[in-house]
C-alpha positions in Angstrom: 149.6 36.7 35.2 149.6 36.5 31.2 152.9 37.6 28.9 150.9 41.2 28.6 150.7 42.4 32.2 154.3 41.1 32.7 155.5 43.2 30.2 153.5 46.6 30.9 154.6 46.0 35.1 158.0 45.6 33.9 157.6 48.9 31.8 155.2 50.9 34.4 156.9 49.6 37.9 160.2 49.6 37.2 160.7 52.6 35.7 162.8 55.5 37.3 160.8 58.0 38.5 163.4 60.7 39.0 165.0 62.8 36.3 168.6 60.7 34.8 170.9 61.5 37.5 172.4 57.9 38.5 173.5 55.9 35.8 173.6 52.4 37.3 169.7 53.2 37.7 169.7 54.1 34.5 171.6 51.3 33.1 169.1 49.2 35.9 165.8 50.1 33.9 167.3 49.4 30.6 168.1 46.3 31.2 165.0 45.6 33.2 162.9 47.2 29.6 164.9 44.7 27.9 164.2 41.6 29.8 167.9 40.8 31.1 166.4 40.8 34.6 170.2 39.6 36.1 171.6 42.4 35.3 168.6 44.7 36.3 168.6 42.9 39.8 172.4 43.5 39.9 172.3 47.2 38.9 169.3 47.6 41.5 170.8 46.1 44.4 174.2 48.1 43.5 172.1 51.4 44.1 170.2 49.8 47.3 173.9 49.8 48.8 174.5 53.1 49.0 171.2 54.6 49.1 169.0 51.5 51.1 165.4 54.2 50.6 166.0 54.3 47.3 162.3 54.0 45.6 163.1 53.1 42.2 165.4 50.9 42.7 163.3 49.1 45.2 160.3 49.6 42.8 162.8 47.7 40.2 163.4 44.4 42.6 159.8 44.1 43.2 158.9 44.2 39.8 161.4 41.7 39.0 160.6 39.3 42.4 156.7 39.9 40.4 158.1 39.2 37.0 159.5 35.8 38.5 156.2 34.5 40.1 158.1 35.8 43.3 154.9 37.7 45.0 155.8 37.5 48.2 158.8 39.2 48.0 157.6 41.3 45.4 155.0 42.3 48.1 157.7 43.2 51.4 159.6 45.4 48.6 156.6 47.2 47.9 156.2 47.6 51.6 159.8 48.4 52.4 159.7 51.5 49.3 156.0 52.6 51.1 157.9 53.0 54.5 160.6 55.4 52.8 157.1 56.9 51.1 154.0 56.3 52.3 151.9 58.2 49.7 153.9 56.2 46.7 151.4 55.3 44.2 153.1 52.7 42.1 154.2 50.8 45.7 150.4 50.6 46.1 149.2 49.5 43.3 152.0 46.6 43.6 150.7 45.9 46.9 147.7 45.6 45.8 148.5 43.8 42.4 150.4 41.0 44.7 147.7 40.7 46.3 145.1 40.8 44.1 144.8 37.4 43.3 143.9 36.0 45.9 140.7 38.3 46.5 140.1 40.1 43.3 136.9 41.9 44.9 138.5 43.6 47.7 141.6 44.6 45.7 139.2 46.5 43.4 137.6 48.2 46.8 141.1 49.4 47.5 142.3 50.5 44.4 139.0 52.6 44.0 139.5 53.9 47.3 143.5 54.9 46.8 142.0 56.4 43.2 139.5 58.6 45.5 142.3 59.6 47.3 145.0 60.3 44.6 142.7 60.2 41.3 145.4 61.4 39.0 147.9 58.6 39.9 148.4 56.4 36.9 150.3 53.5 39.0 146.8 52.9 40.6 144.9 53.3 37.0 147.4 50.9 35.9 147.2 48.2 38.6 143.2 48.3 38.0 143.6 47.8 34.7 145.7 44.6 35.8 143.0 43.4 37.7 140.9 43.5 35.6 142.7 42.5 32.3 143.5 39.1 35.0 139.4 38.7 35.3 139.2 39.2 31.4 137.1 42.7 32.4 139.0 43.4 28.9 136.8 46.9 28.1 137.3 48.0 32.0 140.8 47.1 31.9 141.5 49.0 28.6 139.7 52.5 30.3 141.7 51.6 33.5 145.2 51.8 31.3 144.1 54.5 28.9 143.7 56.8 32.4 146.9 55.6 33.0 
C-alpha cells in the first residue's frame, strides 16, 4: 500500500466516530493522526478493557495492525467490531481493503454491492477509492474519495 492510502486509513479508519466523550479515545486518535502508533495502540487497548465492543477503538487497532503490514489481524478486528455492529461501514470497507489485494476484482464487486446497499456511506467510497488508487485507477479513485 503506498505512503498515501496509509495516511488517509489512518485519518478515515481510525477516527472516533462518536461525539468527544472519552478522553483516552480522544487522546488514542491524536496520537494515531500523528503517527505515534505506540501510544495509539496503548490508549486503544486501555478503552478495549473496559468497554471490549467498543467500535472505535477496535476500528483504531485495525488500522494500526493495517498501517504495520499486519493484514491479518487488521482483518479479525474488523470482524470482531462488525459482530458488535453488523451494518458498520468503515469495518467493511477494512474487510474488504485487507482483502483487497489479493483479488482486486471481487473486492470491487463487494464494495459496489455494500455502496447499493448503504450508498451514502463514505467508509465504503473511501475503501473504493483505495482500490483503486492501489490499481493506479487514479481518476476512479479520485471520484471514489471526493464521494467520500
Amino acid at each position: 500500500m503506498c505512503g498515501l492510502t496509509h495516511v488517509l486509513n489512518s485519518w478515515f479508519y481510525g477516527r472516533p466516530s462518536q461525539p468527544k466523550t472519552n478522553n483516552t479515545l480522544e487522546r488514542a486518535y491524536d496520537a494515531l493522526q500523528q503517527g505515534r502508533l505506540e501510544e495509539a495502540q496503548r490508549g486503544y487497548e486501555q478503552v478495549l478493557r473496559s468497554d471490549p465492543k467498543n467500535i472505535d477503538a477496535l476500528l483504531g487497532i485495525a488500522t494500526i495492525a493495517a498501517t504495520r503490514g499486519q493484514t491479518e489481524q487488521a482483518y479479525n478486528l474488523y470482524q470482531r467490531a462488525l459482530e458488535s455492529d453488523p451494518n458498520n461501514a468503515t469495518a467493511q470497507a477494512g474487510i474488504i481493503n485487507t482483502r483487497g489485494q489479493s483479488d482486486p476484482g471481487q473486492s470491487e464487486s463487494r464494495l459496489k454491492t455494500a455502496l447499493s446497499n448503504q450508498p451514502d456511506s463514505p467508509a465504503l467510497y473511501f475503501a473504493l477509492g483505495n482500490l483503486y488508487a492501489q490499481q493506479a485507477r487514479w481518476s476512479e479513485a479520485q471520484q471514489s474519495y471526493f464521494r467520500a
